[in-house]
ROSE-4610 file (N, C-alpha, C; in Angstrom, 1 decimal, always signed):
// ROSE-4610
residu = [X/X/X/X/X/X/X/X/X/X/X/X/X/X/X/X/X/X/X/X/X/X/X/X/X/X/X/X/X/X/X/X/X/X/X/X/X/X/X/X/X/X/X/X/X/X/X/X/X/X/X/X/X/X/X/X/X/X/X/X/X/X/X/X/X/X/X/X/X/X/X/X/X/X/X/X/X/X/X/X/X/X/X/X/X/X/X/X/X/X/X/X/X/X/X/X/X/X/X/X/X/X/X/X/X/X/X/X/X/X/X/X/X/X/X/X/X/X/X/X/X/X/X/X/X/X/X/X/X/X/X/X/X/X/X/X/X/X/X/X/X/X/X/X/X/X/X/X/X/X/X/X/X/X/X/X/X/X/X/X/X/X/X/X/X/X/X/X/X/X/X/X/X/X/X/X/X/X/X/X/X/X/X/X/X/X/X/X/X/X/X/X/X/X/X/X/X/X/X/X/X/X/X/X/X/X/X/X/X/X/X/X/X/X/X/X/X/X/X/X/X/X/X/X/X/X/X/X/X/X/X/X/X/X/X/X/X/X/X/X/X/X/X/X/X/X/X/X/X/X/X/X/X/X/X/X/X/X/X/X/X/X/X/X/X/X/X/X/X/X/X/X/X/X/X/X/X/X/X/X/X/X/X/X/X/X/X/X/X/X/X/X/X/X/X/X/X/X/X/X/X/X/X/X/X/X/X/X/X/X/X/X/X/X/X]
num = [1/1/1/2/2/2/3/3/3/4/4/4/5/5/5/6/6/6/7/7/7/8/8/8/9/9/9/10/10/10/11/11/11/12/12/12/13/13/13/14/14/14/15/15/15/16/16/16/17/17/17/18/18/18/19/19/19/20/20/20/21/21/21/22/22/22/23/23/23/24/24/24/25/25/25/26/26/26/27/27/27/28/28/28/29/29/29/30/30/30/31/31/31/32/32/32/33/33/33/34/34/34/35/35/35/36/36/36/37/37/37/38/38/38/39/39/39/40/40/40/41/41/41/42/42/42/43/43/43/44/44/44/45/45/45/46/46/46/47/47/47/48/48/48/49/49/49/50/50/50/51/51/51/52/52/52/53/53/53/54/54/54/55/55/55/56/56/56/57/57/57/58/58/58/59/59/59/60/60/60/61/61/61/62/62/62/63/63/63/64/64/64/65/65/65/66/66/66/67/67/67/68/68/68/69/69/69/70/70/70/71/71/71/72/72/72/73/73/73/74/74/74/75/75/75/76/76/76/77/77/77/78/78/78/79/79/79/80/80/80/81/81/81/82/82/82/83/83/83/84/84/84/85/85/85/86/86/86/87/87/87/88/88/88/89/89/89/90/90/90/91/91/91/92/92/92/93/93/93/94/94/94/95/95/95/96/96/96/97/97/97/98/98/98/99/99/99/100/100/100/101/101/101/102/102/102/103/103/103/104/104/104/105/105/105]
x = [-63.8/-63.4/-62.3/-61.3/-60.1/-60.0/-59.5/-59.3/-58.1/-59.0/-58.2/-57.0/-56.0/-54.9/-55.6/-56.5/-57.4/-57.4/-58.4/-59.1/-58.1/-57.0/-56.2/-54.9/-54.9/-54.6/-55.4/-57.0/-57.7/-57.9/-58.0/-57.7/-56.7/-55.4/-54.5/-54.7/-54.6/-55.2/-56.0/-57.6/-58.2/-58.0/-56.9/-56.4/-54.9/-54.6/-53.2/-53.3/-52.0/-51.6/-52.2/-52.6/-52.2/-51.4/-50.3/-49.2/-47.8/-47.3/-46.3/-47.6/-47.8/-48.7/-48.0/-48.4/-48.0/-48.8/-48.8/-49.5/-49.1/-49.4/-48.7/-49.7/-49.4/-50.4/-50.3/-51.4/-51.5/-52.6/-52.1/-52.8/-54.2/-54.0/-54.7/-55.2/-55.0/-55.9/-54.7/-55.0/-53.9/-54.0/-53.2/-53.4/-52.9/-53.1/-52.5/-52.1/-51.1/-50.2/-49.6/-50.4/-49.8/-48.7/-47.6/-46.9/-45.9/-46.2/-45.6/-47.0/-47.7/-48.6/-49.8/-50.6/-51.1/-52.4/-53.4/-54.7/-55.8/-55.8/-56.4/-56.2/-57.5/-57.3/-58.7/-58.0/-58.8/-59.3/-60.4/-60.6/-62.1/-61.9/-62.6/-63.2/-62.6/-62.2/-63.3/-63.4/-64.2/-63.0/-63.2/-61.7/-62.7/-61.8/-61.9/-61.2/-61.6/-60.8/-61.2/-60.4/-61.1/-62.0/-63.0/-63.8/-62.9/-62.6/-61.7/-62.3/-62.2/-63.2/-63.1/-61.6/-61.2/-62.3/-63.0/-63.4/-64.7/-65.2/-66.4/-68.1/-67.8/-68.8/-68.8/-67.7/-67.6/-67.8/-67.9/-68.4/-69.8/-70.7/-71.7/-72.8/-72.5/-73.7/-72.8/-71.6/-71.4/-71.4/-71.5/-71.6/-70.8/-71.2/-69.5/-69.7/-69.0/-68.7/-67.2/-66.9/-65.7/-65.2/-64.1/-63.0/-62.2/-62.6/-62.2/-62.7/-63.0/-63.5/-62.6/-63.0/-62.5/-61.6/-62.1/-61.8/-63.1/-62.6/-63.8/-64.0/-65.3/-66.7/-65.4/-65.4/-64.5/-65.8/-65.6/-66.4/-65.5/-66.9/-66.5/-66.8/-65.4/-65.2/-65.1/-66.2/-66.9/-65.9/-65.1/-63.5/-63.7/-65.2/-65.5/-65.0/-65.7/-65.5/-64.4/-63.5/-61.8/-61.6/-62.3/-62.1/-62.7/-63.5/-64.1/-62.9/-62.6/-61.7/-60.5/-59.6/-58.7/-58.7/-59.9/-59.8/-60.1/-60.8/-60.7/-59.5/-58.6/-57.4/-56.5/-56.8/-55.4/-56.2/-57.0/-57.4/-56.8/-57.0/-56.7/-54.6/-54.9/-52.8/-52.6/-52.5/-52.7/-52.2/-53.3/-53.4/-52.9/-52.4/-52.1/-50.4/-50.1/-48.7/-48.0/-46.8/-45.9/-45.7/-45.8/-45.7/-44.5/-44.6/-43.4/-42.2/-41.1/-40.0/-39.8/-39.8/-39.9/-37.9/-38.0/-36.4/-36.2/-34.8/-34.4/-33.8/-34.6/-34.4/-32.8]
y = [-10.2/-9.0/-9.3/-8.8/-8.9/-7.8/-7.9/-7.6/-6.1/-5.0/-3.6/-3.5/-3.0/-2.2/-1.5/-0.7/+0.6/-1.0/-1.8/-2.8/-3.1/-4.1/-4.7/-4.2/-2.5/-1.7/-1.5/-1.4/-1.0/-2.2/-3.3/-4.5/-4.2/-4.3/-4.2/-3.0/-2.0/-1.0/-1.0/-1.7/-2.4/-3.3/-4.1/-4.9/-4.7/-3.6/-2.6/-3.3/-3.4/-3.5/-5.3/-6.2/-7.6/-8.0/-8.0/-8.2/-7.9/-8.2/-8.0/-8.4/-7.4/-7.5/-7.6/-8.3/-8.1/-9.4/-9.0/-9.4/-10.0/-10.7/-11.4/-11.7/-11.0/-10.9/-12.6/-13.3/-15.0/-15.1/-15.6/-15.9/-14.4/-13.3/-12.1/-11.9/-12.4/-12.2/-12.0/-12.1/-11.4/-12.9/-12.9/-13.9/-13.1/-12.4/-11.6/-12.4/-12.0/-12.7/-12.1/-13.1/-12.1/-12.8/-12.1/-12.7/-14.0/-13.8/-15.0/-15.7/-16.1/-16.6/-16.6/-17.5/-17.3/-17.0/-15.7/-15.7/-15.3/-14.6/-14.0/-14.0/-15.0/-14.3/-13.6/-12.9/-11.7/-12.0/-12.6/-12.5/-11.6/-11.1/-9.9/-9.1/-8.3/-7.4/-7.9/-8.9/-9.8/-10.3/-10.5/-11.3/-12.3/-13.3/-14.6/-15.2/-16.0/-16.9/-18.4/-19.1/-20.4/-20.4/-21.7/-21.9/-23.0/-22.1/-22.9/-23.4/-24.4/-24.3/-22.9/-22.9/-21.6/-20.4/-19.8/-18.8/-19.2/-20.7/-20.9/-20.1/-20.3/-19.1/-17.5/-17.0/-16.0/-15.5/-16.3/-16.2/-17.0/-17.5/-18.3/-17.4/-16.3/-14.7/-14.9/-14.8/-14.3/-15.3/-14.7/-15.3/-15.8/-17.3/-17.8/-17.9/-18.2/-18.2/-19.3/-19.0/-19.7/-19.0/-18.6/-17.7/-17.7/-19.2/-19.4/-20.7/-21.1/-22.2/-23.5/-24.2/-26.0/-25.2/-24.3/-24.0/-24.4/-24.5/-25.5/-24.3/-24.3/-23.1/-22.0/-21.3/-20.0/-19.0/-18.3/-17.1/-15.9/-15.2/-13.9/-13.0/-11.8/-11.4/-9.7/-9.3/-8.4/-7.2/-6.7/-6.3/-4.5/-4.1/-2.9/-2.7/-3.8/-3.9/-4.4/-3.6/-3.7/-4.2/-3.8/-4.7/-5.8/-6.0/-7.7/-8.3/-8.0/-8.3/-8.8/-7.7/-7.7/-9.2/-9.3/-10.7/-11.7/-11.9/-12.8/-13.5/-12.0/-12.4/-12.9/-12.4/-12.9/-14.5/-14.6/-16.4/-17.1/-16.4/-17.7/-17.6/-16.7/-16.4/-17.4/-17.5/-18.8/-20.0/-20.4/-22.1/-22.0/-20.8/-21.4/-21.6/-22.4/-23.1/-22.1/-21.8/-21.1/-22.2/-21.7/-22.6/-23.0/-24.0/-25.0/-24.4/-24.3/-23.6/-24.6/-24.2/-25.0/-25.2/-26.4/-26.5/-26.5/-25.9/-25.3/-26.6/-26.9/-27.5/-27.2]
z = [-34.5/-34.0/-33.0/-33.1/-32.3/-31.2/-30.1/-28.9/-29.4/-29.4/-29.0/-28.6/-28.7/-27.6/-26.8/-27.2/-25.7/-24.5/-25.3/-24.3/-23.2/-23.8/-23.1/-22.0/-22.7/-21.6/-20.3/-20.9/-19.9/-18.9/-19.4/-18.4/-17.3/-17.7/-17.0/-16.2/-16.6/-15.7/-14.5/-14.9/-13.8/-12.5/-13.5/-12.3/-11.2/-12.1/-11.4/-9.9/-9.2/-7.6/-7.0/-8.1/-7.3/-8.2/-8.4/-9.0/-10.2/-10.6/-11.6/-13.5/-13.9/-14.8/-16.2/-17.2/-18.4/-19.4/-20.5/-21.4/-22.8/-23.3/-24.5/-25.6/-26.8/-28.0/-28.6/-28.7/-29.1/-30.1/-31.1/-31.9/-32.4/-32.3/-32.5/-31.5/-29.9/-29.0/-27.6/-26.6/-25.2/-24.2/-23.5/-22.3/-21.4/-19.8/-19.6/-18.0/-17.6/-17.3/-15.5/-14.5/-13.0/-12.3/-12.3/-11.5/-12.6/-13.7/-14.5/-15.2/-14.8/-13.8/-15.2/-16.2/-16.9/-16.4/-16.2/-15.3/-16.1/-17.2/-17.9/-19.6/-20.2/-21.4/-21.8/-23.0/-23.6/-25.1/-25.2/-26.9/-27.0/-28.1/-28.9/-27.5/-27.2/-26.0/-24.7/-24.9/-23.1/-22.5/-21.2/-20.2/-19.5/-19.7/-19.1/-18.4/-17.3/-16.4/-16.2/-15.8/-15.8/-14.7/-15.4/-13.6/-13.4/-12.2/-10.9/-9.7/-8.4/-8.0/-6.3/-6.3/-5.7/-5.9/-7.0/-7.3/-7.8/-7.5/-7.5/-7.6/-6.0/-5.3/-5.1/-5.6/-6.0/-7.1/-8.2/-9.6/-9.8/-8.9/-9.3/-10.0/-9.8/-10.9/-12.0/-12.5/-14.0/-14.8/-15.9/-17.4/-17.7/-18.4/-18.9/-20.6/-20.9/-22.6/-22.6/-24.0/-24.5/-25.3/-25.0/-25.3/-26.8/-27.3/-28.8/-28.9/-30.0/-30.8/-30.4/-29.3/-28.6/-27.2/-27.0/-25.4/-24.5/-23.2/-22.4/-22.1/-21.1/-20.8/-19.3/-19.7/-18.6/-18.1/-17.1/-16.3/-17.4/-17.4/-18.0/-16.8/-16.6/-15.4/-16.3/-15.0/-15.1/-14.8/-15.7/-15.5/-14.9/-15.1/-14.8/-13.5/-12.7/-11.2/-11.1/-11.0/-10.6/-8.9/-8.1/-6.6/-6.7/-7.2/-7.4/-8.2/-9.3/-10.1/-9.8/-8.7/-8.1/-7.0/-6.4/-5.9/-6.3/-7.6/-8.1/-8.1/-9.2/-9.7/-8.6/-7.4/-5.9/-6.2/-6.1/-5.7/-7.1/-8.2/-8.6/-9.3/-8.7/-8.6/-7.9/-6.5/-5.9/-6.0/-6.7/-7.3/-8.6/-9.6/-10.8/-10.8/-11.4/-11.7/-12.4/-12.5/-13.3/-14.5/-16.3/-17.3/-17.4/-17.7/-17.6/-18.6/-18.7/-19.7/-20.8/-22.1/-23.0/-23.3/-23.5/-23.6/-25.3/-25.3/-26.8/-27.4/-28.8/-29.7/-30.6]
């Protein structure tokens, strides 16, 4: 089952106002994107983040899963709760790297 348009709007939605938001359809599923910033992906309409150790103890209640078949174990974030959500997403904005620019062949 693949990841909705409703859904992946409604993500973004949720997490409206910590940053510059946008999202990129991969492989039939979303990675959604703050600030540049890869923070979120979305397969068959669940959102996932890495466990980081920034957002550790803040996520030590949720569920984790794996997001596709040889991805390592992620927290599944509980996207109802948009202020929990919201800071998750500021912590791990933070620490993640902007992806490196792929140089043209």
């Amino acid at each position: 089952m693949a990841t909705s348009d409703e859904y992946i709007e409604y993500v973004c939605e949720q997490i409206k106002g910590v940053g510059n938001i946008r999202y990129k359809k991969m492989f039939g599923e979303f990675m959604i994107y703050v600030n540049e910033k890869p923070v979120i992906i979305v397969c068959d309409n669940e959102t996932f983040v890495k466990k980081l150790e920034c957002i550790e103890e803040m996520m030590k209640e949720a569920k984790t899963g794996f997001p596709y078949k040889g991805a390592k174990e992620h927290y599944i974030l509980d996207i109802d709760n948009a202020d929990f959500c919201k800071s998750v997403i500021e912590k791990i904005e933070k620490v993640t790297l902007l992806p490196k620019s792929r140089s043209k062949k």
